[in-house]
C-alpha positions in Angstrom: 88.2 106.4 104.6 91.1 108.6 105.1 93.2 108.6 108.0 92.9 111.6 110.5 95.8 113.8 110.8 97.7 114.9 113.8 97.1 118.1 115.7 99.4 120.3 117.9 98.6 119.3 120.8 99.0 115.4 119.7 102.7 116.7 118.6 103.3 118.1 121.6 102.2 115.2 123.6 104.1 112.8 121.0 107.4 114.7 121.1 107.8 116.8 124.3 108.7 115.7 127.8 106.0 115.5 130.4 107.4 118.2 132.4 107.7 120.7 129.3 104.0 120.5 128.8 102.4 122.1 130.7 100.0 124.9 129.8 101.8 127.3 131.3 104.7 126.8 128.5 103.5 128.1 125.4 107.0 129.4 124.6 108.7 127.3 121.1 110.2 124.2 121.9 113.7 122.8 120.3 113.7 118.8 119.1 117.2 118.6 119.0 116.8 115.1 118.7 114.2 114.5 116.1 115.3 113.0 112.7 111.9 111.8 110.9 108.6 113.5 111.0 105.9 112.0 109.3 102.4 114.5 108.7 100.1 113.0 106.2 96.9 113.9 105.9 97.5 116.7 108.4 98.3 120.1 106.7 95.5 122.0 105.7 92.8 120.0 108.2 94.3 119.5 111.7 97.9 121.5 111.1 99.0 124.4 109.3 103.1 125.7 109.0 102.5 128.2 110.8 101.4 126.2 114.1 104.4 124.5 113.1 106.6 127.3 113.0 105.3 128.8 116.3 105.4 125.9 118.6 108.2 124.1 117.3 111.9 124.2 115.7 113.9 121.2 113.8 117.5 121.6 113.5 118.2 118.1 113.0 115.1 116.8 110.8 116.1 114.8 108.1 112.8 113.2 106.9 109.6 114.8 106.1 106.5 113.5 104.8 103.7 115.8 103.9 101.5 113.7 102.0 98.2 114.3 100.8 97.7 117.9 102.4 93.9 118.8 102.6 94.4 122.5 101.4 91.9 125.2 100.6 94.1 127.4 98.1 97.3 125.9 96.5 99.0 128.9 96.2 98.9 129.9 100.3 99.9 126.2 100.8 103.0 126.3 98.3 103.9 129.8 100.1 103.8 128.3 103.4 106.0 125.7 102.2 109.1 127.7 101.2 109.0 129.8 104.5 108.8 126.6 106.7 111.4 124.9 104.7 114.0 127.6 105.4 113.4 126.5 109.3 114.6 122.7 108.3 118.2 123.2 105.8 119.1 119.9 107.0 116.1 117.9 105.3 117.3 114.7 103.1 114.0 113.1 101.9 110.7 114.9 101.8 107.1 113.6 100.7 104.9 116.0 98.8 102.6 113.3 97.6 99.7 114.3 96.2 100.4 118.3 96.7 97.7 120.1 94.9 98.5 120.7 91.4 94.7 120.4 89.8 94.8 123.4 87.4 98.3 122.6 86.5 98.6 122.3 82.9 95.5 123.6 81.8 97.0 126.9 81.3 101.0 128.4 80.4 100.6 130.5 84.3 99.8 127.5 86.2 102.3 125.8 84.7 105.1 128.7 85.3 103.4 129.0 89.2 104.1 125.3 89.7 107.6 125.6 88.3 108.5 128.6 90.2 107.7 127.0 93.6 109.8 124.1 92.7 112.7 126.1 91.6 112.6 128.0 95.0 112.1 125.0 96.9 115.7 123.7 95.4 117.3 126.8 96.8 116.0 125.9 99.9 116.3 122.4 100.7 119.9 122.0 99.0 121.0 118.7 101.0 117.6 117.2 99.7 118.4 113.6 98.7 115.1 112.0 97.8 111.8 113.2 96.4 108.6 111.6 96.6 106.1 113.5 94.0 103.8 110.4 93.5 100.8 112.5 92.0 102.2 115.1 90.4 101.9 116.4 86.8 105.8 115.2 86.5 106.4 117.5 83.7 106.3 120.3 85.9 109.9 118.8 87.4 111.3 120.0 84.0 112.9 123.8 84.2 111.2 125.4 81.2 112.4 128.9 79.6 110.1 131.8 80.2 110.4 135.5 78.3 114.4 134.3 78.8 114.4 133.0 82.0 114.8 129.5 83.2 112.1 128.7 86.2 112.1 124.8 87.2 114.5 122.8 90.1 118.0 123.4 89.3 119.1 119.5 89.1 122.8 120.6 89.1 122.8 123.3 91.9 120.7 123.1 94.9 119.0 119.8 93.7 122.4 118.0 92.6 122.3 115.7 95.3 118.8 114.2 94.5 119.5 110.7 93.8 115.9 109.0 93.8 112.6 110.3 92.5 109.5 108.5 93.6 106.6 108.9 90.5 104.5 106.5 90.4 101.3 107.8 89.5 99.6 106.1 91.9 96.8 103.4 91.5 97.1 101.7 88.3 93.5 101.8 86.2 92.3 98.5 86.3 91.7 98.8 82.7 95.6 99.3 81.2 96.1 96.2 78.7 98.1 95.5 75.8 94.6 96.8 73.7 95.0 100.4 74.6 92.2 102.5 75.5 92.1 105.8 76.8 93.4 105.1 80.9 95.6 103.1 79.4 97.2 105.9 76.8 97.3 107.9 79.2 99.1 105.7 81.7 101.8 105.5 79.3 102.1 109.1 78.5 102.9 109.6 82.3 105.0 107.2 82.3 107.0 108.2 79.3 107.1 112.1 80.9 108.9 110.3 83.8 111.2 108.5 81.6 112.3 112.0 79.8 112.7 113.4 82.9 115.1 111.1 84.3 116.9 111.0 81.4 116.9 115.4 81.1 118.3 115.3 84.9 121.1 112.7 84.2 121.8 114.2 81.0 122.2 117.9 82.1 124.2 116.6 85.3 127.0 115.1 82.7 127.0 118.5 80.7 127.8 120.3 83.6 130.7 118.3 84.4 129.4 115.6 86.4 130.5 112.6 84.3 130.8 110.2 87.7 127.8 111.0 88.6 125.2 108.3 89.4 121.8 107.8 87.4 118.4 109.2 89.4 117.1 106.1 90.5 113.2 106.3 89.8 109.8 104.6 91.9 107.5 104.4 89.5 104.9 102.5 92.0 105.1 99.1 89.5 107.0 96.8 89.5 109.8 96.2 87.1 109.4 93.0 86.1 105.9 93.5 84.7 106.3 92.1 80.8 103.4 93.9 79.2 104.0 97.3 81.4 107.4 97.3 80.4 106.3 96.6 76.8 103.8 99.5 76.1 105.9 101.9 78.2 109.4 101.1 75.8 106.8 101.4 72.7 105.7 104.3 73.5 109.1 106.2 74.8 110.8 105.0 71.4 108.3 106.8 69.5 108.6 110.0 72.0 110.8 113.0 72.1 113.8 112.9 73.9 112.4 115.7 76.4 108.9 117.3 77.0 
């Protein structure tokens, strides 16, 4: 069962003092004093931006967690996105977990629609820290050329101080074994497209200069240490491309 998410008025009781709520005060309310946010499972069933926007401002919030939204179109829901994000330029770590991205892939425009959210989204939040895109089809993280023009995050700019990437894929089939198969192929292809990307960002940051600059640390939801993980993932990255 998935967990409820929170409504406005739950917010309001949650995060405004007693004597600012009453019904009579509709007006939007300042949280000066609010650093961490979390709203999982809530946009798109009990909350939308826009409620957001009307009844509240965040000048100081930091972290954001937006994980697994319940939305009815993808493309309203990225929309909404970039104009609430221009409310909160102070953000560090935001959660996107499991943001819809269904049809991504399947065809060159959802691919290029997908980018071209991301790539405004680093214009945006440009003190962003840490990503969490557990879920997502993490090729899409890759700025791609199209008809001459590069549409993707820009690592070095308004992304350069992203230091941590969580992409795990989530829930490891049961099935993924040193015999192969097909969850288990394509386990490792994920897991290989995370690789490259890591390895596109840190590479890209030392051509522009930034030869100090730490490696992305990554989350891939596993755990290091696991021998035959490790072992099929190395395989399988030695035989890839250096980039997607």
């Amino acid at each position: 069962m998935k967990p409820n998410g929170i409504t406005i008025a739950e917010l309001r009781t949650l995060l405004v003092d007693p004597e600012d709520r009453t019904e009579e005060n509709t007006s939007r309310i300042t949280l000066n004093n609010l650093h961490h946010l979390n709203l999982s499972y809530s946009i798109g069933s009990t909350l939308t931006f826009e409620n957001l926007e009307t009844s509240f401002s965040f000048p100081q919030l930091t972290h954001l967690c937006l994980a697994h939204p319940v939305p009815p179109d993808s493309h309203n829901l990225w929309e909404s996105l970039i104009t609430f994000a221009e409310q909160i330029p102070n953000l560090t770590h935001l959660s996107l977990a499991y943001w819809p991205m269904s049809e991504t892939g399947k065809t060159p425009s959802s691919a290029l629609f997908h980018r071209w959210f991301c790539s405004r989204l680093s214009e945006v939040l440009r003190k962003l820290q840490y990503l969490d895109a557990e879920g997502w089809d993490h090729s899409l993280l890759f700025p791609k050329s199209f008809d001459g023009a590069v549409i993707g995050p820009d690592w070095t700019g308004g992304w350069k101080h992203v230091h941590t990437l969580n992409l795990s894929q989530g829930p490891m089939p049961v099935s993924v074994s040193l015999e192969g198969g097909p969850e288990t192929d394509q386990w490792i292809r994920r897991e290989v497209v995370a690789r490259q990307l890591v390895d596109s960002i840190d590479r890209v940051r030392r051509e522009h200069g930034k030869q100090d600059a730490q490696p992305v640390q990554v989350e891939h939801g596993w755990s290091a240490d696991n021998f035959m993980l490790n072992y099929l993932v190395d395989k399988a990255y030695q035989r890839a491309k250096p980039s997607c």
